[in-house]
C-alpha positions as CSV (number, residue, x, y, z in Angstrom):
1,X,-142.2,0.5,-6.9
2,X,-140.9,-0.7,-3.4
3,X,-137.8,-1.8,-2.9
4,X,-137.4,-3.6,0.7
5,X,-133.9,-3.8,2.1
6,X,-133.2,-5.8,5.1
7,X,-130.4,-5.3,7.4
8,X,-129.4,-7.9,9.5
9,X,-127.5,-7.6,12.8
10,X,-126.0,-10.3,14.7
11,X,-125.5,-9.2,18.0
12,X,-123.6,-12.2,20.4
13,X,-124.2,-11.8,23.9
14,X,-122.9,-14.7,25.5
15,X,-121.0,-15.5,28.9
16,X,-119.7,-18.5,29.8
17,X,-120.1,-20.6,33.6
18,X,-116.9,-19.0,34.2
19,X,-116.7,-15.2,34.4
20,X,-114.2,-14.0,31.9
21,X,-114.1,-16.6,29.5
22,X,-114.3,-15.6,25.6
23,X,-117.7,-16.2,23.7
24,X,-117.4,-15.9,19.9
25,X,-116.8,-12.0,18.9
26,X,-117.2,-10.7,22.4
27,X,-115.8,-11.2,25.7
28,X,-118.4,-10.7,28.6
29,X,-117.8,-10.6,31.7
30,X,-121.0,-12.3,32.8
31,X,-122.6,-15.3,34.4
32,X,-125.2,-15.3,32.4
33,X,-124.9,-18.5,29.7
34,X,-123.6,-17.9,26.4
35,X,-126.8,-16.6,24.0
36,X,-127.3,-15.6,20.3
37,X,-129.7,-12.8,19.4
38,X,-130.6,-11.8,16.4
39,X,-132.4,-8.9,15.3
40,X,-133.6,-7.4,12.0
41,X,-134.1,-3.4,10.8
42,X,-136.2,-3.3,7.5
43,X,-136.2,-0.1,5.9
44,X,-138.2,1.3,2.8
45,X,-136.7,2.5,-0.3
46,X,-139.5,4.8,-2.9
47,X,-138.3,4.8,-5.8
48,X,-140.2,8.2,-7.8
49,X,-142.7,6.6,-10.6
50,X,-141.5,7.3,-14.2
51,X,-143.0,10.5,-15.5
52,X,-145.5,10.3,-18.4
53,X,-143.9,10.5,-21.5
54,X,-144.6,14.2,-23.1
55,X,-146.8,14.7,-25.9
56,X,-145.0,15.6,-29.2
57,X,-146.1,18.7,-31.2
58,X,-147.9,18.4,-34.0
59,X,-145.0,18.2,-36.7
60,X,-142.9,15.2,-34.4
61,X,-146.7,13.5,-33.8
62,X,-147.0,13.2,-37.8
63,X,-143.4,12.7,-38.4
64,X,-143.3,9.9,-36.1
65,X,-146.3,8.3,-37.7
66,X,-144.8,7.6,-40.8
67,X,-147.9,8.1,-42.8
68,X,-147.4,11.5,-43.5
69,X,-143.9,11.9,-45.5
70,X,-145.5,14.0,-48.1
71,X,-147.4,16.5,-45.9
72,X,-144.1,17.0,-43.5
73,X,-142.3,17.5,-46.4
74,X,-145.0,20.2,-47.6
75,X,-145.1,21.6,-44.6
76,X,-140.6,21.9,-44.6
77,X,-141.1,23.4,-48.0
78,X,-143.8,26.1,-47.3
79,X,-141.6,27.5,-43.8
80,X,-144.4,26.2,-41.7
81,X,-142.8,24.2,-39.2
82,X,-142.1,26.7,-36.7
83,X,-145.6,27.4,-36.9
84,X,-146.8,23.8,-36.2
85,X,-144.4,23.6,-33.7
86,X,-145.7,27.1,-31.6
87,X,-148.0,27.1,-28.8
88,X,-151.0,27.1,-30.8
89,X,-153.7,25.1,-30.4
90,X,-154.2,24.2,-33.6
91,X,-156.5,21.7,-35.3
92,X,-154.8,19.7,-38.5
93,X,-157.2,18.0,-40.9
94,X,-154.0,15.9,-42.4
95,X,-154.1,14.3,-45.7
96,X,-151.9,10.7,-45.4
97,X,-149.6,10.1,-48.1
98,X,-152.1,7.8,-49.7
99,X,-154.4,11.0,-49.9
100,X,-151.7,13.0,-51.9
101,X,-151.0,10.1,-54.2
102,X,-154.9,10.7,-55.8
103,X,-153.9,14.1,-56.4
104,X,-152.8,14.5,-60.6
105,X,-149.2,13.2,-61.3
106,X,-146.9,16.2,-61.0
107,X,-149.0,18.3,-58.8
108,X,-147.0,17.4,-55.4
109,X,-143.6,17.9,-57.0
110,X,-144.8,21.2,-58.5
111,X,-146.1,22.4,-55.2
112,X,-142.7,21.4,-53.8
113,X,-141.0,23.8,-55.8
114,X,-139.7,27.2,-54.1
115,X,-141.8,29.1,-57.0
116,X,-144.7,27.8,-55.7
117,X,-145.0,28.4,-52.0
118,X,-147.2,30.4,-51.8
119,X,-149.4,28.8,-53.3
120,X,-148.5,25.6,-51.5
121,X,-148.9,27.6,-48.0
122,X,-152.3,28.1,-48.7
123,X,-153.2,24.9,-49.5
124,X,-151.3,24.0,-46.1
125,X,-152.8,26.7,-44.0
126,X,-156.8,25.5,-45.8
127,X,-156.1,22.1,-43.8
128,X,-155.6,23.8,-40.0
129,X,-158.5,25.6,-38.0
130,X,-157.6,27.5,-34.9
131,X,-157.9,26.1,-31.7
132,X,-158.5,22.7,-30.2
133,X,-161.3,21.3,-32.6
134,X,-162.1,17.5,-31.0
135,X,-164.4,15.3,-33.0
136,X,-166.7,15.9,-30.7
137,X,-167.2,19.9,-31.5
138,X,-166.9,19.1,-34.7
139,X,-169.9,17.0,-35.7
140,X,-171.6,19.8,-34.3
141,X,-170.4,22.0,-36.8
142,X,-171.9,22.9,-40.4
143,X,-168.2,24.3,-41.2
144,X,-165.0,26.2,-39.8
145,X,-162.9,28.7,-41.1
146,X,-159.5,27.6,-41.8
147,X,-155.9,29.7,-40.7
148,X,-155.9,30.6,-44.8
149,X,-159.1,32.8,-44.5
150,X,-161.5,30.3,-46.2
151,X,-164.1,28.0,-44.5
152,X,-164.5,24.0,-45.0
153,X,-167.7,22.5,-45.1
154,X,-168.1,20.0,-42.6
155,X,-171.1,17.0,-43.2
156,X,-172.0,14.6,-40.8
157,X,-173.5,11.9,-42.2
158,X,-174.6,8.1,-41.1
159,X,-172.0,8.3,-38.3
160,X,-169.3,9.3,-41.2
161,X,-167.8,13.1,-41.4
162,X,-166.6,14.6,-44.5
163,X,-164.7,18.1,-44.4
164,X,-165.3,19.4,-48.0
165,X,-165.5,15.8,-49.6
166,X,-162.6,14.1,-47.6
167,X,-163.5,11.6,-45.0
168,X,-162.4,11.7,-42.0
169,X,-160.5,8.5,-41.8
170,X,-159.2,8.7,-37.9
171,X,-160.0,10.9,-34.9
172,X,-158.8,12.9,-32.0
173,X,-154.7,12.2,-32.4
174,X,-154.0,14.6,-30.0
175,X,-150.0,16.4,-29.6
176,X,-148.9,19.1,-26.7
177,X,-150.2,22.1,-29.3
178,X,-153.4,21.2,-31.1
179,X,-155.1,17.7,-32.1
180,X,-155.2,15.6,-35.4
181,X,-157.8,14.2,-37.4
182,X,-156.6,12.2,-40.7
183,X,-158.5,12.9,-43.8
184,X,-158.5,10.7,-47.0
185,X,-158.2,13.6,-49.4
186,X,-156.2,17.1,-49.8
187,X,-158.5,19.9,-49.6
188,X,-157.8,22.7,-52.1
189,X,-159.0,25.9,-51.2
190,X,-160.8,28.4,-54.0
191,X,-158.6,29.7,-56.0
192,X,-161.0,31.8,-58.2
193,X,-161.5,35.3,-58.0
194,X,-165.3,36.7,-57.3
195,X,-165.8,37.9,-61.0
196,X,-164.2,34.4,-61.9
197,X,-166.1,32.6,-59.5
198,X,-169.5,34.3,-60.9
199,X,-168.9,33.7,-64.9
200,X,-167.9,29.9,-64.2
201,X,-171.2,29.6,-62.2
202,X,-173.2,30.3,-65.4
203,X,-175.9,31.6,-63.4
204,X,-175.0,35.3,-63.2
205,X,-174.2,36.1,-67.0
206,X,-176.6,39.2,-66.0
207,X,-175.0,40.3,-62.8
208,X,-171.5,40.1,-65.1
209,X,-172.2,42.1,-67.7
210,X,-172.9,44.9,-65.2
211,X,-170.3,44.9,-63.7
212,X,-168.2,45.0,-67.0
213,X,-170.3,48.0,-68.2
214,X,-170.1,49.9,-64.6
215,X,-166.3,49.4,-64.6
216,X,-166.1,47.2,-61.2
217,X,-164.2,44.2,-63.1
218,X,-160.6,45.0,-61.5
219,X,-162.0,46.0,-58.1
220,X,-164.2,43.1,-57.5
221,X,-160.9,40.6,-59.0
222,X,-158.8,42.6,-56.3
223,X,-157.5,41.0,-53.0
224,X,-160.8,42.3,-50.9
225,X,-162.0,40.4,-49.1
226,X,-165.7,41.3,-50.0
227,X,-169.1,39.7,-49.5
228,X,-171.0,40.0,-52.7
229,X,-175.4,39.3,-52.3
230,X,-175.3,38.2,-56.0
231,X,-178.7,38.4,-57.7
232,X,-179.0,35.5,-60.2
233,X,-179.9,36.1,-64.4
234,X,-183.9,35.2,-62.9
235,X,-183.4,37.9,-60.3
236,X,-182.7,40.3,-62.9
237,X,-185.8,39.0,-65.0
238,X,-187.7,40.4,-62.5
239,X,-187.1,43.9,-62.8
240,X,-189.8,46.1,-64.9
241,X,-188.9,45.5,-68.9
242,X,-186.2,47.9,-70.3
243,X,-184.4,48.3,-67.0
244,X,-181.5,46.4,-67.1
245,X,-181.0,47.7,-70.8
246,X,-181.8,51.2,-69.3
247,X,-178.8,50.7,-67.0
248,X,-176.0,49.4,-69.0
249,X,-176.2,52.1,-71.2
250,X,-173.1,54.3,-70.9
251,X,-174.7,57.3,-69.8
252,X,-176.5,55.5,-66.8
253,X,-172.9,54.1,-65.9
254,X,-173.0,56.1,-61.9
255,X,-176.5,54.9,-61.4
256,X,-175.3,51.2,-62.1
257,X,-172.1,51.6,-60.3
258,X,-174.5,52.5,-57.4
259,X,-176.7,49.4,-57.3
260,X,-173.7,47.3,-57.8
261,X,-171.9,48.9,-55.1
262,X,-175.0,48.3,-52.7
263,X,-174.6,44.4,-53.2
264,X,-171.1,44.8,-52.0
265,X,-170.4,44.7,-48.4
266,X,-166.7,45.3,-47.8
267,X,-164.9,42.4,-46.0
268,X,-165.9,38.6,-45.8
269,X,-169.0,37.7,-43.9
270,X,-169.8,34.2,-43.9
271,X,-173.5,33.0,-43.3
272,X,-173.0,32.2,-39.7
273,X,-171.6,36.2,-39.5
274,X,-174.3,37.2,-41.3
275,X,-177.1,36.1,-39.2
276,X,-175.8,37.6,-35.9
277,X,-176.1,41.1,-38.0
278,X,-179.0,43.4,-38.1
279,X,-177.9,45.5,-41.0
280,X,-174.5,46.0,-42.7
281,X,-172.6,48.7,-44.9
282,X,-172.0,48.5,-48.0
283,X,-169.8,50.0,-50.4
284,X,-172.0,52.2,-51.7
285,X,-172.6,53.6,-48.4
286,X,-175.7,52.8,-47.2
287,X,-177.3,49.9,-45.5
288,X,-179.2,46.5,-46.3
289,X,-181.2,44.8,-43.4
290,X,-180.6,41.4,-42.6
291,X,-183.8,39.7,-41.3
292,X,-184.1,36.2,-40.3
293,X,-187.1,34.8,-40.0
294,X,-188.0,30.6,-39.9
295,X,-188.4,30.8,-43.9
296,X,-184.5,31.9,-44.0
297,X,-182.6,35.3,-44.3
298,X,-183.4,38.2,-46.1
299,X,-181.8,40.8,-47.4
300,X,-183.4,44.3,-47.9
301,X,-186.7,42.1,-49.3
302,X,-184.2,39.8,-51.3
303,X,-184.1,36.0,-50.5
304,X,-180.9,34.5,-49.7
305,X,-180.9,30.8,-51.6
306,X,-177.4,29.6,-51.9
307,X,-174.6,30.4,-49.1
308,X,-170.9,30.3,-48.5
309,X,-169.8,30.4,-52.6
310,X,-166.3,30.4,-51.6
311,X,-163.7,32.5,-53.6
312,X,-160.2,33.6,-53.3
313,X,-161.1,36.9,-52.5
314,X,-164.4,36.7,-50.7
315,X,-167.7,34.5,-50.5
316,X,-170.6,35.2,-52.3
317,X,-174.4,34.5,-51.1
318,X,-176.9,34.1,-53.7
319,X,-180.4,36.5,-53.7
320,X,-183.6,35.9,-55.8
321,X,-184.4,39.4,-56.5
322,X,-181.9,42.8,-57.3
323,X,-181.9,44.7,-54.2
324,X,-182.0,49.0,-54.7
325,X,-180.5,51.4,-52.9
């Protein structure tokens, strides 16, 4: 903005017929006739243009939007808000109040509770990838692994995305450390063990027994993380009649500790890790392949058929046939 000041000066030259005489505000000695001249200065004043307004972090952005009392207060009463408020970037999939308010009656209040925070920092930390995630990366995406150690699913469909069953109900909110999209629903991350996980599936009563009789119960319910290539009960079916009662058998309980330890790789390896791999170790020690090929990935010669079981300890992909070390 311009701000235009004008100075005026009113300089009086004037002489009168007679030399001496007085003409207003100056005396002159002059002949020359009594004048008025006027002359004006303008000068420029710049003012500087108002800075842009700073971006807000990511807690102030959802505190000032005043649909998110209940996830600011989750976030006060899991010891995250010096996190939100670092340098990041982060990227917040943010449940609006209306979002925790489907969850059962009691669960936010119990979550609240200084018992529980743990438990309620994993739930937080399931809702934020790392980095600056835009909409526009994200529709390219099949899923992301979260700050907490899991991955959400992410499905675009008919122009809508859902991140694990929530909808993305708003876009690219974006604060000085990360961006925001708003979701309709509060993700909960798995909170089943891999042995847990399997039984509840139904589809791996086989696979369990095993690992009851081989003794692998407590280490596969331990914090890991492992990536289990779980044969299913028709997997097992395959196998020559007599084996799998062969190897539950006390006496066999090494060599089935073996084969169960070769569908074991230690650490979690997601299906977008696994196909960038050629081979990886187990816990038995040795090797399976990985192959991908345009009908899919294998495994030694076992089919993968089901991805990315989530559990609290690991991920589990499923295979259609036992695979032997």
């Amino acid at each position: 903005m311009k701000t235009f000041i004008a100075l005026t000066v009113a300089a009086m030259l004037a002489s009168t017929a007679n030399a001496g005489k007085t003409c207003k505000l100056n005396l002159i000695g002059s002949k020359t006739p009594c004048q008025l001249s006027r002359t004006t200065y303008t000068t420029t004043a710049y003012s500087a243009p108002a800075p842009a307004a700073a971006k807000a972090d990511i807690v102030d952005t959802a505190v000032s939007a005043g649909s998110f009392k209940t996830l600011v207060a989750a976030v006060q009463a899991a010891g995250l808000v010096n996190t939100l408020k670092g340098d990041g970037p982060f990227t917040v999939f943010a449940p609006t109040d209306s979002a925790f308010a489907k969850l059962p009656r009691g669960t936010v209040e119990s979550l609240l509770r200084p018992e529980n925070k743990s438990k309620l920092q994993a739930i937080l930390t399931y809702h934020v990838v790392p980095g600056k995630v835009y909409a526009s990366d994200v529709v390219k995406l099949s899923g992301a692994e979260t700050v907490q150690g899991q991955q959400v699913d992410i499905i675009v469909s008919d122009g809508h995305v859902t991140v694990d069953g929530a909808h993305v109900v708003k876009a690219d909110i974006e604060t000085s450390n990360g961006v925001i999209h708003v979701i309709d629903t509060v993700l909960i991350p798995a909170e089943k063990d891999i042995v847990d996980t399997a039984v509840e599936a139904g589809s791996f009563k086989t696979l369990v027994a095993a690992v009851g009789a081989a003794g692998l119960v407590d280490t596969l319910k331990s914090d890991g993380p492992f990536t289990v290539f779980a044969p299913t009960d028709d997997a097992f079916a395959k196998l020559p009649d007599g084996t799998i009662a062969n190897l539950l058998k006390p006496e066999n309980k090494d060599q089935l500790a073996a084969i169960l330890a070769y569908h074991v790789v230690p650490g979690k390896l997601l299906a977008s890790d696994v196909v960038k791999v050629a081979a990886a170790k187990t816990a038995n020690g040795k090797s399976v392949s990985v192959k991908v090929n345009g009908s899919g990935v294998l495994i030694d010669s076992a089919n993968v058929i089901a991805t990315d079981i989530e559990a609290s300890n690991g991920v589990i992909h499923v295979i259609d046939s036992v695979i032997l070390p």
